[in-house]
One Martini backbone bead per residue (centre of mass of N, CA, C, O) as a GRO file, in nm:
protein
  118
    1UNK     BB    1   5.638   7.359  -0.665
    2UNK     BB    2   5.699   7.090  -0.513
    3UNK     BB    3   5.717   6.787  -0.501
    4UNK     BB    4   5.589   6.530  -0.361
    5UNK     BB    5   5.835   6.435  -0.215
    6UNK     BB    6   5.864   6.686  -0.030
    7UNK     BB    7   5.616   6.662   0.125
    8UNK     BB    8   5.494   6.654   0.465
    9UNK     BB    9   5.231   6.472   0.390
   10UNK     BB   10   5.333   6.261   0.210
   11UNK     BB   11   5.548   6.137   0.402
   12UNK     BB   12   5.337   6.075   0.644
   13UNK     BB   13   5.150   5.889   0.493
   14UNK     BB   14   5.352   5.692   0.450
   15UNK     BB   15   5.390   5.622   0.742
   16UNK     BB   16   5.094   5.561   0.756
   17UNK     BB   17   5.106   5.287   0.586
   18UNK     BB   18   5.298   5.145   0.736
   19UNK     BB   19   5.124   5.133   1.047
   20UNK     BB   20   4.931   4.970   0.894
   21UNK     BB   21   5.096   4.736   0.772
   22UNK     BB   22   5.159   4.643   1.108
   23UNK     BB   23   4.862   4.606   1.210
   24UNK     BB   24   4.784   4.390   0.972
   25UNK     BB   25   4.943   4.150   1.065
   26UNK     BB   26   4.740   4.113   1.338
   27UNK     BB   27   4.540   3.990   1.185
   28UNK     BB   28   4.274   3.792   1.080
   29UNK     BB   29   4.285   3.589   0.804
   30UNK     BB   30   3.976   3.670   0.742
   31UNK     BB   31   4.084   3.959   0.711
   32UNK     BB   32   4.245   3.988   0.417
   33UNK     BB   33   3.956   4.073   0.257
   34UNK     BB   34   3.842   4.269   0.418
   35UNK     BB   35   3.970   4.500   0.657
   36UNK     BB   36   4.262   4.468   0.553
   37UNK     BB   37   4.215   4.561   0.254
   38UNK     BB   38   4.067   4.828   0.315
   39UNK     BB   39   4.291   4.974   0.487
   40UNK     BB   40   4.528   4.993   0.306
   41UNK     BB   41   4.381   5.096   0.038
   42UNK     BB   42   4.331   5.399   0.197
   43UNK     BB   43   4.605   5.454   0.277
   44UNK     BB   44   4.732   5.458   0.001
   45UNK     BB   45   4.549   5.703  -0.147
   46UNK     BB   46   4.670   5.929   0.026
   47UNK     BB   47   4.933   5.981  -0.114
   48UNK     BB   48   4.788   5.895  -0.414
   49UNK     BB   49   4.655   6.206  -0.446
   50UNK     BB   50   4.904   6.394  -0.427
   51UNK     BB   51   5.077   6.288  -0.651
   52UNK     BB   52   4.881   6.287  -0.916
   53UNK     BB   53   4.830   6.607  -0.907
   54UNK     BB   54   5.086   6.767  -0.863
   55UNK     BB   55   5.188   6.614  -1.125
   56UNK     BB   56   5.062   6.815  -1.297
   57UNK     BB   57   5.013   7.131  -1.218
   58UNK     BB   58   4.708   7.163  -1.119
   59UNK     BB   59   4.523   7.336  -0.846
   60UNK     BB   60   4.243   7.231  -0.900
   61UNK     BB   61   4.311   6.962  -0.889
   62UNK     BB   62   4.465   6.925  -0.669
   63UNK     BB   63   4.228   6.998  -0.464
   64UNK     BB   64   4.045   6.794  -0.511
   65UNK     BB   65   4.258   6.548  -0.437
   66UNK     BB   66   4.264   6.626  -0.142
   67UNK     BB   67   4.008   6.527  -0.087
   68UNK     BB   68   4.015   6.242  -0.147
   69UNK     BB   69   4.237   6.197   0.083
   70UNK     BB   70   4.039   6.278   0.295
   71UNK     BB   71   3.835   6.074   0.248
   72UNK     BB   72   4.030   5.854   0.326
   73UNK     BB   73   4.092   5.890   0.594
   74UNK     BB   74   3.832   5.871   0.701
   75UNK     BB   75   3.826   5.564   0.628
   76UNK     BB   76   4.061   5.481   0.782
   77UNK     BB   77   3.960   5.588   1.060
   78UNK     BB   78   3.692   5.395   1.062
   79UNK     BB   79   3.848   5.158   1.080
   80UNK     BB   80   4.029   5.177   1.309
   81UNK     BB   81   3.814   5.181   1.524
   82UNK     BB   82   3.681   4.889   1.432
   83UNK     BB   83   3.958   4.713   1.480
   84UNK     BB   84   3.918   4.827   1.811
   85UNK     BB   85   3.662   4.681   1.870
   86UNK     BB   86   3.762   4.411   1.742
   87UNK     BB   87   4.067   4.360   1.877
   88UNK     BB   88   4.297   4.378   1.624
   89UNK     BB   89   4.383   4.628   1.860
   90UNK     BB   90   4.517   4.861   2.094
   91UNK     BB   91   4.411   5.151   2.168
   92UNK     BB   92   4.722   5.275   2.157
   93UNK     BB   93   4.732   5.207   1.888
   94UNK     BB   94   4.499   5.364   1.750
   95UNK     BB   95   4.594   5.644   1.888
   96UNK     BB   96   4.874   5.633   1.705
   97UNK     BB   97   4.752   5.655   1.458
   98UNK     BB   98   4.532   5.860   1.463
   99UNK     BB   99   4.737   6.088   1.532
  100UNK     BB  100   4.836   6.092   1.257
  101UNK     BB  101   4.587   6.131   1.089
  102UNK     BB  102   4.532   6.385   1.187
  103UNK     BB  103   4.834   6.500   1.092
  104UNK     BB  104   4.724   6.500   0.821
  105UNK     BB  105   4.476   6.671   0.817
  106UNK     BB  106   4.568   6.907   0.849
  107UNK     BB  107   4.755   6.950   0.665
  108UNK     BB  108   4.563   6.912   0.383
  109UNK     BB  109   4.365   7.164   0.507
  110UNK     BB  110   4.603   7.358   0.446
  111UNK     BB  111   4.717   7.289   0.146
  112UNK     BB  112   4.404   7.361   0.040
  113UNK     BB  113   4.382   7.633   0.145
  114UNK     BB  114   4.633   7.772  -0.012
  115UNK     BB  115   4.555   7.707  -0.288
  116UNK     BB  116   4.257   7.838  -0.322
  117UNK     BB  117   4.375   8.129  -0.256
  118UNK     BB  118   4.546   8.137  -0.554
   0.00000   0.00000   0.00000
């Protein structure tokens, strides 16, 4: 299996870190502890969570770590919709992270599925 930094659910996690890390650049300053926080921490762990298991080299745990991987993005898209309800954002933003992460959701559980079938 190719290293974590060749996978392209990883390299594109990477980027949805990136367009979270700019979206809450425009965040409101009392939420730097709050809402900026958590999308961050989640976007964050969505990337690390590919790379600590895959560097084990355990089919098993990495199959683990790729499922929390997908529930850190189920909670970045939940937070991504609330920053936009609460106007944090503007649809279009909010749309085309949402966009990523999407197709980052659908990676994981492609990567998931070939691992578990092996």
């Amino acid at each position: 299996m190719a290293g974590y930094r060749d996978l392209k659910v990883w390299r594109l996690a990477m980027e949805l870190i990136e367009e979270v890390y700019k979206l809450c650049a425009d965040f409101p300053r009392h939420e730097i502890y709050g809402l900026t926080g958590q999308l961050q921490r989640a976007a964050v762990s969505v990337p690390s969570n590919i790379a600590e298991e895959q560097a084990r080299n355990s089919n098993k745990e990495f199959a683990y770590f790729l499922g929390v991987a997908s529930g850190s993005l189920a909670e970045l898209e939940t937070q991504i919709m609330l920053a936009q309800r609460l106007d944090y954002m503007t649809t279009e933003q909010a749309d085309s992270t949402l966009g990523i992460a999407e197709e980052v959701a659908k990676m994981l559980k492609g990567l998931q599925s070939s691992i578990v079938s092996n």
